[in-house]
C-alpha atoms as an extended CHARMM CRD file, in Angstrom:
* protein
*
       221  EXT
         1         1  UNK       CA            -77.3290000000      -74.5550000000     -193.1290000000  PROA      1               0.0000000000
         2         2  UNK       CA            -76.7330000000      -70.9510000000     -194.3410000000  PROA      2               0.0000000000
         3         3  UNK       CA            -78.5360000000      -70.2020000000     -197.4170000000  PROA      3               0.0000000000
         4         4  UNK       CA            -76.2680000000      -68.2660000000     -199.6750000000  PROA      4               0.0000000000
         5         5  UNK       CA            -75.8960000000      -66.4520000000     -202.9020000000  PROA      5               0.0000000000
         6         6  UNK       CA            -72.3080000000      -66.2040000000     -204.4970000000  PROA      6               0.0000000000
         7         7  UNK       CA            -71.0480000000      -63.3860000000     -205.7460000000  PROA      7               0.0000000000
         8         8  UNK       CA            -69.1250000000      -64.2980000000     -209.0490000000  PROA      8               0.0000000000
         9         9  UNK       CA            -66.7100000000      -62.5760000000     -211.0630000000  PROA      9               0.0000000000
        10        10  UNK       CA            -66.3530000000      -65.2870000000     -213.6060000000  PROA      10              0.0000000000
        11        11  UNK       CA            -62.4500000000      -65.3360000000     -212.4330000000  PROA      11              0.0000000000
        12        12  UNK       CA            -59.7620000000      -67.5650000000     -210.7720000000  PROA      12              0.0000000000
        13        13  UNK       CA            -60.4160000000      -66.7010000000     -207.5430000000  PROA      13              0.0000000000
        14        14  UNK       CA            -64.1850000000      -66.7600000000     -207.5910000000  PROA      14              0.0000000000
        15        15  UNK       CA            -63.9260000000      -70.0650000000     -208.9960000000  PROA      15              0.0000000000
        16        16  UNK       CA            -61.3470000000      -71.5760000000     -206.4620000000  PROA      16              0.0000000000
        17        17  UNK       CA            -64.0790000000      -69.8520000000     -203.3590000000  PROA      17              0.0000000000
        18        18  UNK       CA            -66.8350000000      -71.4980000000     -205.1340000000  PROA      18              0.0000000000
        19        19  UNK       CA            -65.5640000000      -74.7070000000     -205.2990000000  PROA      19              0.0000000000
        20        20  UNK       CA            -64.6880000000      -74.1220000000     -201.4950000000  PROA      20              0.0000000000
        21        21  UNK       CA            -67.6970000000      -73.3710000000     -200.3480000000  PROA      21              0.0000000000
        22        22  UNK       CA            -69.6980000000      -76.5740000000     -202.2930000000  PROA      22              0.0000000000
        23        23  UNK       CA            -68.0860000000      -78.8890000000     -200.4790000000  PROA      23              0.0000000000
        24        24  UNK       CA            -68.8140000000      -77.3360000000     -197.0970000000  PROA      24              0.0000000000
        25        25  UNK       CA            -71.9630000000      -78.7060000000     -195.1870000000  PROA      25              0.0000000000
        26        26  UNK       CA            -72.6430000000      -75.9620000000     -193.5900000000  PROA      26              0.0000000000
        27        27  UNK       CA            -73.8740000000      -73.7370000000     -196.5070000000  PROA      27              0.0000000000
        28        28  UNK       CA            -75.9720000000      -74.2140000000     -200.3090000000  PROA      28              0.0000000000
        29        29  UNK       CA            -75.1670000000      -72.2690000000     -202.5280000000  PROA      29              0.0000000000
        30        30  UNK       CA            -78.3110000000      -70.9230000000     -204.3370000000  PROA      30              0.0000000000
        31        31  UNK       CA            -77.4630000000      -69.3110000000     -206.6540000000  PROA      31              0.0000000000
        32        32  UNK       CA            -74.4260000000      -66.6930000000     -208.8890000000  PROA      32              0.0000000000
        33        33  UNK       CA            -74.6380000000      -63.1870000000     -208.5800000000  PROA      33              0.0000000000
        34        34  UNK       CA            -73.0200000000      -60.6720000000     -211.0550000000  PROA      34              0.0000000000
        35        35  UNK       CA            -73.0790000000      -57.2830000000     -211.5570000000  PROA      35              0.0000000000
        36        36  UNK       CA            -73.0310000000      -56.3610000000     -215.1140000000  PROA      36              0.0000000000
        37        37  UNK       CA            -72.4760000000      -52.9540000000     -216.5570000000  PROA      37              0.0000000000
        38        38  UNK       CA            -74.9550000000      -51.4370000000     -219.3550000000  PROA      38              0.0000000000
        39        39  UNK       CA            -75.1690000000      -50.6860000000     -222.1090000000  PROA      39              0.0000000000
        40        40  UNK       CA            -71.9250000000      -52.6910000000     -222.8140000000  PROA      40              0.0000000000
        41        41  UNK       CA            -73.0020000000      -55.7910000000     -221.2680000000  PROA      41              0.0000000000
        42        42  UNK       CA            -70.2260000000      -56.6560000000     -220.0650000000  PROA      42              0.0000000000
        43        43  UNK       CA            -68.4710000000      -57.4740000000     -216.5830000000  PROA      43              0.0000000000
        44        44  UNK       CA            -66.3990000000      -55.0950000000     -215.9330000000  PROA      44              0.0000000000
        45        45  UNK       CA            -62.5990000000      -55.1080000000     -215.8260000000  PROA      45              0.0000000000
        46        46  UNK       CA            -62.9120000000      -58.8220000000     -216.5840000000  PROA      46              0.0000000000
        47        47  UNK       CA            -64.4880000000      -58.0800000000     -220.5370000000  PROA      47              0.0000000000
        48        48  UNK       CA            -66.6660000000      -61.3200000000     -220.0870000000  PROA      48              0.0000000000
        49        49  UNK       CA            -70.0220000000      -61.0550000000     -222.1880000000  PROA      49              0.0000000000
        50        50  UNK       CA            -73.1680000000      -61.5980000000     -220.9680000000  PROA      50              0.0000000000
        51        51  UNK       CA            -73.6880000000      -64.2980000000     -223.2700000000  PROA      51              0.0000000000
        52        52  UNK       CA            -70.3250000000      -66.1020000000     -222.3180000000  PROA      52              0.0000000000
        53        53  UNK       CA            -71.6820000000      -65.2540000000     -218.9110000000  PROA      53              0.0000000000
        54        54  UNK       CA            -74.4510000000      -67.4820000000     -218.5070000000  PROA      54              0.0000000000
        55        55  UNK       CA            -72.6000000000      -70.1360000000     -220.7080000000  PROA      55              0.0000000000
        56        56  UNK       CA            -70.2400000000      -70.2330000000     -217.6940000000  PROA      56              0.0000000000
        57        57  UNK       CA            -73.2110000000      -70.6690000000     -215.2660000000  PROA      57              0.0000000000
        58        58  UNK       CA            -74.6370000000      -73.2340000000     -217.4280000000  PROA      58              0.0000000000
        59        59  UNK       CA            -71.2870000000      -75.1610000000     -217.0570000000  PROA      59              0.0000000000
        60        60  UNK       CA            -71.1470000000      -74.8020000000     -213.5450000000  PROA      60              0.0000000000
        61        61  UNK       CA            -75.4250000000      -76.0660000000     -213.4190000000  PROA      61              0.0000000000
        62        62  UNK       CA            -75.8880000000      -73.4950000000     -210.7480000000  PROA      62              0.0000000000
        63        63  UNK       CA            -78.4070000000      -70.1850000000     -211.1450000000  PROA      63              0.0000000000
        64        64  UNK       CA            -77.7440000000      -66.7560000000     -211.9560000000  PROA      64              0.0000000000
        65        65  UNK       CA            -78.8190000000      -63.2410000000     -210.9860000000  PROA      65              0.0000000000
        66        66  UNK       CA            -77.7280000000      -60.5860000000     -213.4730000000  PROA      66              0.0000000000
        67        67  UNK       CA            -77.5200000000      -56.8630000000     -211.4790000000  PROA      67              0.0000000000
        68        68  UNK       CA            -77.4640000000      -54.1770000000     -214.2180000000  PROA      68              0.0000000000
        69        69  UNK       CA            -75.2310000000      -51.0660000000     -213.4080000000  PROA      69              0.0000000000
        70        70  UNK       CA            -75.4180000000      -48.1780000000     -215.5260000000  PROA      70              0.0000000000
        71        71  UNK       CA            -72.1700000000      -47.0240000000     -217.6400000000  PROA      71              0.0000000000
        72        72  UNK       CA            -69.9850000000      -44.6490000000     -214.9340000000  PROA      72              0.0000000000
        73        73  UNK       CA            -71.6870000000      -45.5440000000     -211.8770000000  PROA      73              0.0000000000
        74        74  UNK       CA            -71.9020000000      -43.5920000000     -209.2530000000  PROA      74              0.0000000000
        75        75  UNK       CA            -71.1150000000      -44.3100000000     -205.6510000000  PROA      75              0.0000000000
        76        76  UNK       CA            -74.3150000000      -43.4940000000     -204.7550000000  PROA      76              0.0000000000
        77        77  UNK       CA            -75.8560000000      -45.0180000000     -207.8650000000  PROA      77              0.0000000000
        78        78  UNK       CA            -73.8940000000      -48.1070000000     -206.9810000000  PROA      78              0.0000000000
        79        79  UNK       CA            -75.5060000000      -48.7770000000     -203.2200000000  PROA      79              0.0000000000
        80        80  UNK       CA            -78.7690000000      -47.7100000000     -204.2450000000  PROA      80              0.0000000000
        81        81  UNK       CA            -78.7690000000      -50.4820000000     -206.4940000000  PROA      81              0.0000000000
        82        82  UNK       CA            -76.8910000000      -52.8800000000     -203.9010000000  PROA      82              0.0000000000
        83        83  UNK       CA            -79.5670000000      -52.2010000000     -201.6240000000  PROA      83              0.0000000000
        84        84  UNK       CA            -82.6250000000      -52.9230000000     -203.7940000000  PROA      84              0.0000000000
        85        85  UNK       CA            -80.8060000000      -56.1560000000     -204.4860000000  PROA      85              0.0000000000
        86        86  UNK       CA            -80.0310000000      -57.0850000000     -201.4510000000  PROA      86              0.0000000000
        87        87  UNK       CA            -83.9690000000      -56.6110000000     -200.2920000000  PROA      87              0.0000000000
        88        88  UNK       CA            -85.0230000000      -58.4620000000     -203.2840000000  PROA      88              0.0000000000
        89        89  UNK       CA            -82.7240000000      -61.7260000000     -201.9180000000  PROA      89              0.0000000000
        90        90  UNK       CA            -83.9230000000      -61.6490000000     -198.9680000000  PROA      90              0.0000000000
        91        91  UNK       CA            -87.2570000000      -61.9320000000     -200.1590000000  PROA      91              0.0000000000
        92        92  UNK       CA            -85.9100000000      -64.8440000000     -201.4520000000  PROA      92              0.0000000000
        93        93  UNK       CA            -84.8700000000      -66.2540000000     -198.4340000000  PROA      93              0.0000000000
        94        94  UNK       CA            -81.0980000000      -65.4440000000     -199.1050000000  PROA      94              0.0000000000
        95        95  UNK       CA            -79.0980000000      -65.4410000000     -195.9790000000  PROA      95              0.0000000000
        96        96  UNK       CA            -75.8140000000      -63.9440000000     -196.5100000000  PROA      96              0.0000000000
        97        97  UNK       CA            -73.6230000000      -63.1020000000     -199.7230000000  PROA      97              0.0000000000
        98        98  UNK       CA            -70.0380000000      -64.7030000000     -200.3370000000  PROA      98              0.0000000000
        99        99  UNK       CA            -67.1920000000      -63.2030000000     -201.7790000000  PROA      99              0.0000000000
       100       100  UNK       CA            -63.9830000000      -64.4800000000     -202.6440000000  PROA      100             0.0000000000
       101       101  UNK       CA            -61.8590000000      -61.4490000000     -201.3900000000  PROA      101             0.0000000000
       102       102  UNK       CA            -58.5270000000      -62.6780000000     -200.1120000000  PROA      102             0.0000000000
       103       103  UNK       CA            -57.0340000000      -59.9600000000     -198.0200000000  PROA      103             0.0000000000
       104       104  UNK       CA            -57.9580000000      -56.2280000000     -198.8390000000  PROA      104             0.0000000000
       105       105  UNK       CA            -59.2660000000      -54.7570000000     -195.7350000000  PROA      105             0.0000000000
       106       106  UNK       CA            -61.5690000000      -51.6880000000     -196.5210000000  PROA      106             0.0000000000
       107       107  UNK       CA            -63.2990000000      -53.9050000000     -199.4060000000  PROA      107             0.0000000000
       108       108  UNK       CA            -64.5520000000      -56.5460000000     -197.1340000000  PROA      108             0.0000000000
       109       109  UNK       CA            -65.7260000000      -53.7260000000     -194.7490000000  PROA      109             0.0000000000
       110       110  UNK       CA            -67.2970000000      -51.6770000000     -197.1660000000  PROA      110             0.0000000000
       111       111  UNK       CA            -69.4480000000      -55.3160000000     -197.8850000000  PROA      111             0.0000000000
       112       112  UNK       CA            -69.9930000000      -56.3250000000     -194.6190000000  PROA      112             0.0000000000
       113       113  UNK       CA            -70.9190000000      -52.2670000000     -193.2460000000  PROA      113             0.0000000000
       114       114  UNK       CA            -74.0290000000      -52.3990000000     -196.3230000000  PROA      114             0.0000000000
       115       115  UNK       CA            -74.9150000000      -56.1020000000     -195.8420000000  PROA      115             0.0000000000
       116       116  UNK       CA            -75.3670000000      -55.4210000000     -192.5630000000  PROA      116             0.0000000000
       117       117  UNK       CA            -77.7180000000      -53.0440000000     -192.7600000000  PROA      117             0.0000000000
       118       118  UNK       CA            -79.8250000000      -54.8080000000     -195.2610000000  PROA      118             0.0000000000
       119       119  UNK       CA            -79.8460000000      -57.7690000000     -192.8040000000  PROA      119             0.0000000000
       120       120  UNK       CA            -77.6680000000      -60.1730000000     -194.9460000000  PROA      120             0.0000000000
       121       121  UNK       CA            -74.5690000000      -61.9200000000     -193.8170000000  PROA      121             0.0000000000
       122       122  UNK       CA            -70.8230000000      -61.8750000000     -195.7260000000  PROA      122             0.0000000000
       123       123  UNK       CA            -69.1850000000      -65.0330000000     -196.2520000000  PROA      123             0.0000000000
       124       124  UNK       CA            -65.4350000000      -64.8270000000     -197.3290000000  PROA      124             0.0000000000
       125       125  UNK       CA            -64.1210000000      -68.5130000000     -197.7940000000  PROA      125             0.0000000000
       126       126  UNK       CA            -60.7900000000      -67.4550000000     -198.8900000000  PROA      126             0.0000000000
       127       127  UNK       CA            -60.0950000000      -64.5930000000     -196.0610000000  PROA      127             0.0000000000
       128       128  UNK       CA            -56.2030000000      -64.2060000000     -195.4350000000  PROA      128             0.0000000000
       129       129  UNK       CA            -55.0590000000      -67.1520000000     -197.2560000000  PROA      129             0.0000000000
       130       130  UNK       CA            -52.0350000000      -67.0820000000     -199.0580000000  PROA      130             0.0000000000
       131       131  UNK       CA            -51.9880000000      -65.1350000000     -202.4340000000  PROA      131             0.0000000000
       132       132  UNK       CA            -49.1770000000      -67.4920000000     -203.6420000000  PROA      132             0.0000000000
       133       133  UNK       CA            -50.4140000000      -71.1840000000     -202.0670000000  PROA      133             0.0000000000
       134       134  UNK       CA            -54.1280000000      -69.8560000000     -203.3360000000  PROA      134             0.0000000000
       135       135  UNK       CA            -52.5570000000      -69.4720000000     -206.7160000000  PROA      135             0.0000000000
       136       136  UNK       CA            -51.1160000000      -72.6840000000     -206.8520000000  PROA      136             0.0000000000
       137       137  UNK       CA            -54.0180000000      -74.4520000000     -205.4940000000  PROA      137             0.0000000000
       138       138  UNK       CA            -55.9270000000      -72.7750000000     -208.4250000000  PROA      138             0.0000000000
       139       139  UNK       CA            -53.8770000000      -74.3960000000     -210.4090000000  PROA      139             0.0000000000
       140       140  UNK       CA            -53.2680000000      -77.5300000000     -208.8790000000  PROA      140             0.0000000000
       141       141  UNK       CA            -57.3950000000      -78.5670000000     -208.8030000000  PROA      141             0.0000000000
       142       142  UNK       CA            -57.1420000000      -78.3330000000     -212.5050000000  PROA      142             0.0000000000
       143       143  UNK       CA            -58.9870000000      -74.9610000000     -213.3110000000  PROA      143             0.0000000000
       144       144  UNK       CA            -58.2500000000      -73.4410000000     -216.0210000000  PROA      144             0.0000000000
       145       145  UNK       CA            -57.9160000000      -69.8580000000     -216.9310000000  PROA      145             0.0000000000
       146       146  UNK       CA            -56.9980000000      -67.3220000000     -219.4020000000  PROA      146             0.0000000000
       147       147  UNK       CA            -55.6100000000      -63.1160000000     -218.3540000000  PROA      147             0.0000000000
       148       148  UNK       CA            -58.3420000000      -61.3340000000     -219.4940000000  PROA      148             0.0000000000
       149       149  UNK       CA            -57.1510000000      -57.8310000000     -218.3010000000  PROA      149             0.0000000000
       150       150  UNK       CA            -53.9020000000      -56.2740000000     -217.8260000000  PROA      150             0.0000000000
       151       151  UNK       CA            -52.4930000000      -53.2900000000     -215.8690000000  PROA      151             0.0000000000
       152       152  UNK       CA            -49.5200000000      -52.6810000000     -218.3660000000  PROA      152             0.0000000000
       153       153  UNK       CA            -47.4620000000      -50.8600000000     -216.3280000000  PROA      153             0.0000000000
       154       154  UNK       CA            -47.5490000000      -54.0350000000     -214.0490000000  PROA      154             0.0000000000
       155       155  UNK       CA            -47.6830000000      -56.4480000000     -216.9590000000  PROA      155             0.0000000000
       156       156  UNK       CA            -47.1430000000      -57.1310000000     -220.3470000000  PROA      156             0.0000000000
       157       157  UNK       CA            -49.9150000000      -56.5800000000     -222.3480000000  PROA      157             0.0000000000
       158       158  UNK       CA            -48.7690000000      -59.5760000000     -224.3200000000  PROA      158             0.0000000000
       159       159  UNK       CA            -50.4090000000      -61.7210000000     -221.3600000000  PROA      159             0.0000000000
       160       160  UNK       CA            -53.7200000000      -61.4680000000     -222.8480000000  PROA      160             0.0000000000
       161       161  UNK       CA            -55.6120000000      -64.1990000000     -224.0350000000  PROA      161             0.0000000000
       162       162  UNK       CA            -52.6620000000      -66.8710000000     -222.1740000000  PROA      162             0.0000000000
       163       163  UNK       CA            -53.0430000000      -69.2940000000     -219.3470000000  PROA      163             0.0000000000
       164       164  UNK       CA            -52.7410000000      -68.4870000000     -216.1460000000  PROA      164             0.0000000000
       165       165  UNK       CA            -50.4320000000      -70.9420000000     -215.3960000000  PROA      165             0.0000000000
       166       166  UNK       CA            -46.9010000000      -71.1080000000     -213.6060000000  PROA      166             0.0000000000
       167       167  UNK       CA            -45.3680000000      -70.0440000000     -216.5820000000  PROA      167             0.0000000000
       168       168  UNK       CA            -47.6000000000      -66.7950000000     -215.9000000000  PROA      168             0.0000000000
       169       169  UNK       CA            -46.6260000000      -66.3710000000     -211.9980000000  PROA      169             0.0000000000
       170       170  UNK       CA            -42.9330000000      -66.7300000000     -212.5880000000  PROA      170             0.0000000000
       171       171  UNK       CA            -43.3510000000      -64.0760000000     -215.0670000000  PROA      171             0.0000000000
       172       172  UNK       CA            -44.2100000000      -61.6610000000     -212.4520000000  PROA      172             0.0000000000
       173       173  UNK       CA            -42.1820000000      -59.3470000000     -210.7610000000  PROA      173             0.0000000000
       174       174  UNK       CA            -42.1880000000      -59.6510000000     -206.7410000000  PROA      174             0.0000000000
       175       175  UNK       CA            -44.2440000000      -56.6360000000     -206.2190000000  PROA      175             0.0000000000
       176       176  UNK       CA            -46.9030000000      -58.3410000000     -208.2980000000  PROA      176             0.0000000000
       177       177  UNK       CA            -49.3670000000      -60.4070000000     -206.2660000000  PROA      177             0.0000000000
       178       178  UNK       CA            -49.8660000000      -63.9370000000     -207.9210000000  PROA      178             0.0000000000
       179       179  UNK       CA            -53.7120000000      -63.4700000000     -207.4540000000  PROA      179             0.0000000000
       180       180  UNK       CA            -53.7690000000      -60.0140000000     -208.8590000000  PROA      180             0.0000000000
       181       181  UNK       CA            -55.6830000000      -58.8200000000     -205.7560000000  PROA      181             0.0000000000
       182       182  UNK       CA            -53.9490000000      -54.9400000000     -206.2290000000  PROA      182             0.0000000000
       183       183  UNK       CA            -56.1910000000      -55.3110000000     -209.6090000000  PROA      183             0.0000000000
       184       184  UNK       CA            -52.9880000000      -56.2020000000     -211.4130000000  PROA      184             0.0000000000
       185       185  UNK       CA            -54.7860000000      -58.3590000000     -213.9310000000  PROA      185             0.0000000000
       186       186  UNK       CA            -57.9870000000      -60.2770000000     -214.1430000000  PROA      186             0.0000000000
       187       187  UNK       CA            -59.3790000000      -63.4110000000     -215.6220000000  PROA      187             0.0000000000
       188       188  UNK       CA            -61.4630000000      -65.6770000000     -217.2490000000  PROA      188             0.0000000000
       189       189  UNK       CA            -62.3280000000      -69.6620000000     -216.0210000000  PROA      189             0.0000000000
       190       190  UNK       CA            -63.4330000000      -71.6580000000     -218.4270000000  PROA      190             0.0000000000
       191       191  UNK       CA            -62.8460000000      -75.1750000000     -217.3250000000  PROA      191             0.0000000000
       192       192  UNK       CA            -62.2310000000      -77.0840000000     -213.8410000000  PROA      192             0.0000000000
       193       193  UNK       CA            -63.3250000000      -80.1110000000     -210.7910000000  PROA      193             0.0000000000
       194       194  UNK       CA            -66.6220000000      -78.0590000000     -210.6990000000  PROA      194             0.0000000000
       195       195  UNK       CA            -68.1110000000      -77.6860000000     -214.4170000000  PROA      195             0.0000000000
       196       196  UNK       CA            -69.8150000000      -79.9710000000     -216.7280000000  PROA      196             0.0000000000
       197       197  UNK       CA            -67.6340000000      -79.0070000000     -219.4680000000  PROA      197             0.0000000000
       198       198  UNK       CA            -65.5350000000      -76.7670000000     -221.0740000000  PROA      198             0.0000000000
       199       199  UNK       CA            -67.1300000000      -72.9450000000     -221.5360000000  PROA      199             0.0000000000
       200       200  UNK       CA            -66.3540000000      -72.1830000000     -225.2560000000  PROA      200             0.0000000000
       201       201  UNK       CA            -64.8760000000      -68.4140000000     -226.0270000000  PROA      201             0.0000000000
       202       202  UNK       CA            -63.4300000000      -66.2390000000     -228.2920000000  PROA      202             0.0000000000
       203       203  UNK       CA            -61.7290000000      -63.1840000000     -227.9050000000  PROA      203             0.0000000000
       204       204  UNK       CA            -63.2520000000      -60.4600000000     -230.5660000000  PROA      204             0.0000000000
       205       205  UNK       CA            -61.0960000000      -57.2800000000     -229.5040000000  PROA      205             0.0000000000
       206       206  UNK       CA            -59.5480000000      -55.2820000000     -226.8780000000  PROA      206             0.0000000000
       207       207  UNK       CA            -60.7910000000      -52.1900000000     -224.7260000000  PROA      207             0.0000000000
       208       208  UNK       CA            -58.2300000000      -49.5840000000     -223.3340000000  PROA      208             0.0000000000
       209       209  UNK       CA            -58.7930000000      -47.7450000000     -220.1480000000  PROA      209             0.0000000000
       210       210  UNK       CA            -55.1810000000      -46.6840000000     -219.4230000000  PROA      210             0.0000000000
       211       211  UNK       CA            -53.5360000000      -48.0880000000     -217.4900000000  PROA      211             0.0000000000
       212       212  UNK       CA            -56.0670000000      -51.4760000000     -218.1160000000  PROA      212             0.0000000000
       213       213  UNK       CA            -55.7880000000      -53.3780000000     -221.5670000000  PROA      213             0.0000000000
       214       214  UNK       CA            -59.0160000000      -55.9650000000     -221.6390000000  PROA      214             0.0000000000
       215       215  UNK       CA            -59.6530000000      -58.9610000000     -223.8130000000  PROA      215             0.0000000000
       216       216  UNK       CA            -63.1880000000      -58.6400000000     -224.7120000000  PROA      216             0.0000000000
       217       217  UNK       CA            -64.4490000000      -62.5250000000     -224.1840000000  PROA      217             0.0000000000
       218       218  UNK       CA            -67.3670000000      -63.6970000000     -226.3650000000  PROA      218             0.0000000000
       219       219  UNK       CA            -68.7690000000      -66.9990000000     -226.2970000000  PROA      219             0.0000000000
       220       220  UNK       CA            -68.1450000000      -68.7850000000     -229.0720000000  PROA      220             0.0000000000
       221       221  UNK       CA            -70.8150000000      -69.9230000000     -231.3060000000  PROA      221             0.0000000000
């Protein structure tokens, strides 16, 4: 059995991999890993809180690693801190990382060229699937999401803060893919087959980063 961290975006897709890769036998999941960017605290793109965060992971009963990135990271800033990370989990007698990429080519080899090196092993549960049946499967477990970030001139900013939902994907325009995998939009999961219970959010603003319009996702007290 492959020991395994997950890497965890606190969206649909992560969610849908997640709950993949718990019911396989031939892998335990550890633990979450998240990269969070300082000093906004924040994930990025997906304007989920560090607070609302670990409420998700508490949900889910399942650890978390926080990685801090500083504000503008660098490229080079970015895999010096991958690789201390990555030394640090094996230390921990991590095996591999999964990911819940579905079909972007140079991603997954950009991950699997600096795993490699560090001696850790990708895992990619939802490789080449179906953006459109991977949607609907979403959906059809009984997750639940909200948009969380927009690319308005792919989408109507007026998305934000609404279910992902069919109503959602036949909103989209055929160019659009229904996962949002061309970073069309991003989201938020706050309920589904594999938490406790509901996570508990409110949204206290937007950020603009033109073309990207984010909900910024608090939990709620």
């Amino acid at each position: 059995m492959m020991n395994l961290l997950f890497s965890w975006s606190s969206g649909k897709d992560s969610a849908l991999a997640l709950h993949d890769l718990l019911t396989n036998d031939e892998v335990d999941i550890a633990g979450l890993w998240t990269t969070v960017t300082v000093p906004h605290d924040r994930i990025s793109f997906h304007g989920v809180s560090v607070s609302l965060l670990k409420k998700q992971a508490e949900a889910l009963q399942i650890p978390l690693t926080i990685t801090n990135l500083p504000d503008k990271c660098s490229n080079n800033q970015y895999e010096l801190v991958m690789r201390e990370s990555y030394h640090q989990f094996i230390e921990n007698e991590i095996e591999g990382i999964a990911f819940a990429d579905l079909y972007v080519e140079e991603i997954r080899e950009y991950r699997e060229q600096h795993l490699k090196k560090s001696g850790l092993k990708g895992v990619f549960p939802l490789w080449q699937n179906s953006t459109i049946d991977t949607a609907e499967r979403f959906i059809d477990s009984g997750f639940k999401a909200v948009i969380t970030t927009v690319d308005e001139t792919e989408i109507d900013p007026c998305w934000l803060g609404r279910q992902y939902d069919r109503h959602f994907l036949k909103s989209l325009r055929d160019e659009v893919d229904p996962c949002g995998e061309n970073g069309e939009f991003h989201t938020f999961v706050y309920d589904g087959p594999i938490f406790t219970c509901p996570v508990q959010f409110t949204i206290e603003g937007t950020e603009e980063r033109h073309p990207y319009i984010t909900a910024l996702l608090q939990k709620k007290v």
